[in-house]
Steps between C-alpha positions, in 0.01 A plus 500: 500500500635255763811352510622205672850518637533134500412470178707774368798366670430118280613716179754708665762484740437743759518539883455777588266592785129607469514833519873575292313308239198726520724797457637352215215414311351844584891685359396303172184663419328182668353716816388237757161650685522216802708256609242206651651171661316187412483138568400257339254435743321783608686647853755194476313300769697659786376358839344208341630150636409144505310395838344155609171503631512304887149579548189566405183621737156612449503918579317564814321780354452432126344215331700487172847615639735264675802594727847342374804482614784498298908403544651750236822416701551777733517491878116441554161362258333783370156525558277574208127560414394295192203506269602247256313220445760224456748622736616206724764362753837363322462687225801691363402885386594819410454770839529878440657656838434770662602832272503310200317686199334336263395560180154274449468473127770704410310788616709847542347552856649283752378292775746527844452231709462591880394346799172592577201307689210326321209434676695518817785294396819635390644376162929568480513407094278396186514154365492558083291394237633507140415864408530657846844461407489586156578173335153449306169562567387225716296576787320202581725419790888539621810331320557154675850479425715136477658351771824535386505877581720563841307746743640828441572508208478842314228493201730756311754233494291240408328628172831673430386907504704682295586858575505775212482873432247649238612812319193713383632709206304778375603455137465782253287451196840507285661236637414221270831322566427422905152366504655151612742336763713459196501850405608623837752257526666644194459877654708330771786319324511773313568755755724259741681432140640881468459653897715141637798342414319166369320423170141424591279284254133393549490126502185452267327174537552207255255499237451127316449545127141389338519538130235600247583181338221314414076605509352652781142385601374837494554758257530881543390779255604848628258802260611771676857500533486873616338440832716168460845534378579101626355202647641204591300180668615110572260173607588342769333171567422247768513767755376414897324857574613485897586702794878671465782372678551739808834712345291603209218594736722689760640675190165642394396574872814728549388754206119488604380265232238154660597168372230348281638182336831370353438618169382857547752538799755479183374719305466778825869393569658558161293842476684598801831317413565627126240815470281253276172447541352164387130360487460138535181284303313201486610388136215250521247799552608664181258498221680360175831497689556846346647827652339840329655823605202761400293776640098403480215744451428736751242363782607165457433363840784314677520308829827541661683303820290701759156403340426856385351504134662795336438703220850477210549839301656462149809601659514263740758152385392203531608092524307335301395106399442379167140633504592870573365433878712731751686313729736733657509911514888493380753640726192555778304221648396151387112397424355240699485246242841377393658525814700263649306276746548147742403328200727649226760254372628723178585848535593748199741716656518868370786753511432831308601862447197747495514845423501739772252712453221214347536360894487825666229627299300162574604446881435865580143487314334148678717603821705168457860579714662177478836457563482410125383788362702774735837304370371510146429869522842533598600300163660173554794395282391288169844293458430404826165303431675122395718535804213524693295237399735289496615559826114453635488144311796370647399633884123367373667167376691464808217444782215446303641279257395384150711610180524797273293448134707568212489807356598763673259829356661812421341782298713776486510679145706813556722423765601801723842616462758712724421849520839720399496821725787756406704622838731823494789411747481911591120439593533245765738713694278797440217309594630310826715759646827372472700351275598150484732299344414337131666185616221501822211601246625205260426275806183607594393461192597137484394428827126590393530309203519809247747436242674804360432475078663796437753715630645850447741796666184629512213254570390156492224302390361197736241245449228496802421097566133443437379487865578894511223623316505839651870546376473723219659816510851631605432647855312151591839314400639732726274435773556159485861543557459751772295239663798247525789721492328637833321807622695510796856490301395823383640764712289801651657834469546713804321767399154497400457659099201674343469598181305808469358412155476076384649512170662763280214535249209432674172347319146664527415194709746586754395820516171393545606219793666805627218737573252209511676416829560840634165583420360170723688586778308853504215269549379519107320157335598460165196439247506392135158683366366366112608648227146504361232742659157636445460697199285727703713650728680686245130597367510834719607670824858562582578150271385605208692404189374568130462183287771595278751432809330187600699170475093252458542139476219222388499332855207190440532386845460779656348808307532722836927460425460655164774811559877434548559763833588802384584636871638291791257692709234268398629253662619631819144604535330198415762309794361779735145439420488112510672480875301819627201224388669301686528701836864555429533918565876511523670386217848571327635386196773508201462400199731431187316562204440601133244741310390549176380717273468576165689773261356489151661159404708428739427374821664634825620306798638643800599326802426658863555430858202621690416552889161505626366590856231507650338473869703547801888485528409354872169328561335600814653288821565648877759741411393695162151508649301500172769422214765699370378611147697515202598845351670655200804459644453139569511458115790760466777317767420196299530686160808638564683130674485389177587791310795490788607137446541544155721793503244772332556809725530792206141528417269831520176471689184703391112471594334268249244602256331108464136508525522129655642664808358795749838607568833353462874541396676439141866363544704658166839397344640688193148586424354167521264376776643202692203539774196546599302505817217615704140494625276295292198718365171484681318451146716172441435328861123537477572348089655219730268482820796609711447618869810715633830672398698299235868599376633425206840529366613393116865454403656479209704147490691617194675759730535303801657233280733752371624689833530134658767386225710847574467588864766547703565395853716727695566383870623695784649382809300546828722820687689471802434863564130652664304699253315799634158585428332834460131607465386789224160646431421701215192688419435484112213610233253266480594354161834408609491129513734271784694352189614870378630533877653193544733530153610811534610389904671203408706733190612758778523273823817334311762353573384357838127489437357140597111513519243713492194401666151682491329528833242790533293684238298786660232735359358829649402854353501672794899375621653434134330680271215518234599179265819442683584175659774374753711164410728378837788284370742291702842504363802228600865626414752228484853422397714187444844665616449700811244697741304787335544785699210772576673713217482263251129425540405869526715548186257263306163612668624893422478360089215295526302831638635783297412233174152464650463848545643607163281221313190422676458800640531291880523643787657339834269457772 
């Protein structure tokens, strides 16, 4: 959205330079993308000045150039190659000097003028024709200008070039409220209001009164008052269709928008004045001088403005005449019709309030973005509709003349009210960081126009004007008064604070957020598989389930989704098979999800997070040689981060007895199983077409939920003092898993034990032992307080042996 500065500063006092006032529109929520100066002629006409032509030659060289020279009033005539047809001596014109850019046409390219030779005579300027210089589009020959005009004279001065600044605003879809010059002006007065010592108001233009006394000469009939809630229209006749004066054009140029004539240019410049959009007709082009609001049958072909014949959906509104004939796509784009024309003498002028989502829905389906339909979207404000129309007639009145028909139209049956939005005082501190003063809050408040209905030791209750239809709940109130009260009034601590955990009872979708983005940064994809599979996977192999545990729905559309999943697996496999078919080897992926199956009755659901692998960890490049394939223990790290960020760490692990697996672990709490994991059976990837390793881990979401809400945090600070680190290597019986060595190292290595880190397993009959093995361990001692000396580490690694001696029959190495 763009923004003149100019015409911002018409409604509110302001003077600030460009760029403070682009910081302050971005500190109120307005954040300004660009900050473009503009003329009001394109590149201001710098360099351009009046010359006299003294004479006027054939060119040596060229038959349909001539050689000029011109007094623009410096020390010497300027020579200058001319191919203009009706360039002669005497005459008074416009000359471009050297390193003057123009913009021909208003093009964004410019044109620098140099001095260069043409056809072997050198040319020090450009004499101008009409749209060289951007004043029209007449090329038939250069301006001749009259004889009046002193030599020198700057063109900038003489059409009177105004200088501006363009803000371009990325708005956010829920600001409703700024869509206009008007809207931003009250952002402004608002904020100078409570951050200066002065009361700002907008000064809102006068709007004359036209009464809905009397008949109007066309009649409106509104049958869907859904898609819309009001519309509001006024004749105005003996209207001169013309070309707009030039401060109505230059206002339109400055936010990108191309003059057309004095009655459209209105409508343009109230959309962009009051957030309002407006369509103007030719009252004399509709049938039966009736107005239907209605939606026609679907494929009803309609020409719009751009001469395309579309095809209207029943959803699509439409302006109607008296015979049900579409004359307008409401809220998008006119038909080409009714519009206004040269001819037109008696416009209906319309001012509505569509519903949001009718214009969205519409504009996004025949690929219609008008400036229209994108501030519709946005929802406009329906008490504002009169004001605007109004408004439009008078500027319309005013240079194109004629006179308002009585009977002003206004269809409106359930007029909008305030929205009341309940505030706790406590919140906004809570919610802005700091606490400020009720007396301050009261004034924000009033400076945005949001009068306080209600108040309380506790709370308030405040009525959102109409414009803010995206004002509905508490924290948005707050937001808007954050946005005036200023972000930069609230202080930054110091220190930088993290909470460990977001809330004090976290919800299952935080938990989920949680591991969803731990789990992406481990380089997972998250997928969402159906919750309705092939009944025949479960028919045999590893799958099979027996009917009586089968959750079977009547699935017409689709008879091969007949069987609500009964295993997540399903699914991970099916993800695996359809990018393998896709030349996609290395995938990884997490999904949320449910199962279910069926107990007698009752029907089970369970929800699961599952982690599926399969292909390489690194794909083959110039360092890994062929890939880096993924393993068991891929699955396991990535099994056990999550079991680790949600605080689970007392669980037994066993080898599982699943027949879906080839080998794998069970994770146990208090006798239930919170996890699974493994190497997906053979038998099941040929059931799925699978080529390769895949690795698949189930966990149990009820338990994760669960250990998430009660973990604790414990923090330690980083020591001052050098830990020392010492290698061990035990040789144990073969059945003596890492895990068993580990625990019983961190229970005697206490109390200065810091990590324990695996680094070597070694097998070999002949050195260690039939069915003996050799684990190598490195060990780092550390404590907050002081320096471990020798005997305090040898004190701990004397424990840790004589317990792996006396329990796992270890030996040290």
């Amino acid at each position: 959205m763009k923004i003149s500065y100019n015409w911002l500063k018409e409604y509110v006092p302001v003077e600030l330079p460009a760029d403070e006032m682009s910081d302050l529109l971005t500190g109120i929520g307005l954040e300004v993308g660009g900050v473009e100066p503009v003329q009001s002629i394109k590149g201001g006409l710098l360099g351009v000045v009046a010359g006299q032509v003294m004479t006027c030659d054939k060119h040596p060289n060229a038959d349909r150039l001539t050689l000029c020279t011109v007094d623009v009033g410096g020390a010497a005539p300027l020579q200058i190659v001319c191919g203009a047809p009706n360039v002669a001596p005497g005459q008074k014109v416009w000359v471009a000097t050297v390193g003057t850019i123009l913009y021909p046409g208003g093009n964004d390219e410019g044109l620098t003028i140099n001095k260069v030779k043409v056809r072997g005579e050198f040319s020090e300027g450009m004499i101008c024709a009409e749209d060289e210089l951007g004043l029209g589009e007449d090329h038939s020959g250069i301006m001749v200008l009259p004889g009046e005009v002193a030599v020198g004279t700057e063109a900038r001065n003489y059409y009177q070039v105004t200088e501006d600044v363009v803000f371009d605003i990325d708005l956010t879809p829920n600001r409703s409220d700024a869509t206009s010059h008007l809207g931003v002006a009250e952002d402004v007065a608002a904020y100078l209001t409570i951050n200066t010592d002065t009361a700002v108001a907008v000064d809102w233009p006068q709007v004359p009164e036209f009464t809905a006394e009397g008949v109007s000469p066309i009649t409106v009939e509104v049958r869907n008052s859904e898609a819309c809630p009001r519309y509001a229209g006024l004749v105005l006749e003996g209207v001169r269709i013309g070309e707009s004066p030039d401060w109505l054009k230059h206002r339109l140029q400055a936010v990108g928008v191309r003059p057309i004539n004095n009655v459209v240019d209105v409508t343009n410049y109230v959309l962009h004045e009051m957030g309002q959009p407006l369509h103007a007709f030719d009252a004399d082009r509709i049938a039966g001088n009736q107005v239907i609001v209605r939606t026609l049958d679907d494929g009803t072909p309609f020409t719009t403005l751009d001469e395309a014949e579309r095809k209207l959906t029943s959803h699509d509104l439409m302006i109607c005449d008296g015979n049900s004939k579409g004359m307008c796509i409401a809220g998008v784009f006119g038909g080409i019709g009714t519009g206004v024309t040269e001819s037109t003498t008696r416009v209906f002028l319309e001012s509505a309030h569509f519903n949001p989502e009718w214009v969205r829905r519409t504009s996004m389906h025949h690929l219609l973005r008008t400036d229209a339909a994108r501030t519709f979207e946005k929802s406009t404000d329906p008490n504002v509709c009169v004001t605007a129309l109004r408004r439009a007639a008078d500027v319309i009145l005013r240079i194109a003349g004629g006179k308002a028909a009585p009977g002003l139209i206004d269809v409106y049956p359930e007029p909008v009210t305030k929205a009341q939005v309940t505030v706790r005082w406590a919140r906004i501190d809570h919610l802005i960081g700091v606490a400020v003063a009720r007396e301050t809050l009261r004034s924000i408040l009033g400076a945005l126009k949001m009068e306080i209905v209600e108040e309380t030791a506790g709370h308030f209750v405040v009525a959102v004007p109409t414009n803010k239809a995206d004002v509905t709940r508490e924290a948005d109130v707050i937001e808007e008064i954050l946005r005036i009260y200023g972000f930069n009034n609230v202080p930054l601590s110091p220190m930088i604070e993290v909470p460990m955990i977001s809330v004090e009872y976290p919800t299952r979708y935080q938990m989920r957020h949680t591991l969803g983005g731990m789990l992406s940064s481990l380089g997972f994809c998250e997928m969402m598989g159906l919750s309705m599979v092939n009944a025949e996977y479960v028919d045999d192999g590893p799958l099979q389930l027996a009917d009586g545990h089968r959750v079977l729905i009547n699935n017409t559309s689709n008879v091969s989704l007949s069987l609500m999943r009964p295993d997540l697996l399903i699914s991970a496999l099916e993800t695996a098979q359809y990018n393998q078919n896709r030349q996609q080897e290395h995938v990884s992926t997490y999904e949320f999800g449910h199962s279910y199956r069926r107990d007698g009755a009752d029907i089970t659901e369970r929800e699961y997070l599952t982690l599926m692998i399969t292909g390489d960890l690194y794909p083959r490049n110039w360092r890994s040689g062929d890939g880096t394939p993924t393993d068991f223990y891929t699955i396991k790290k990535c099994v056990h981060a999550v079991l680790d960020r949600v605080g689970l760490r007392r669980y037994q692990v066993r080898e599982i007895d699943d027949t879906r697996y080839s080998y794998g672990l069970r994770y146990d709490l208090d006798g239930l199983s919170i996890a699974k994991m493994g190497l997906v059976s053979g038998a099941l990837c040929a059931q799925f077409d699978l080529r390769g390793d895949v690795f698949y881990a189930e966990l149990d979401a009820e338990a994760l939920y669960q250990a998430y809400g009660n973990q604790e945090i414990r923090v330690d600070t980083i020591s001052r003092y050098p830990g020392v680190v010492r290698d061990l290597a035990f040789t144990l019986p073969g059945s003596v898993r890492y895990a068993d060595l580990e625990r019983l190292i961190r229970k005697n290595g206490q109390p200065y034990l810091r990590s324990v880190a695996l680094f070597d397993i070694y097998v070999n009959e002949e050195q260690l032992g039939k069915g003996r093995k050799s684990y190598a361990v490195q060990l780092m001692f550390e404590d907050q307080e002081r320096t471990l000396t020798d005997a305090d580490v040898d004190a701990a690694i004397g424990r840790i042996v004589a317990a792996a001696g006396r329990e796992l029959d270890a030996r040290q190495r």
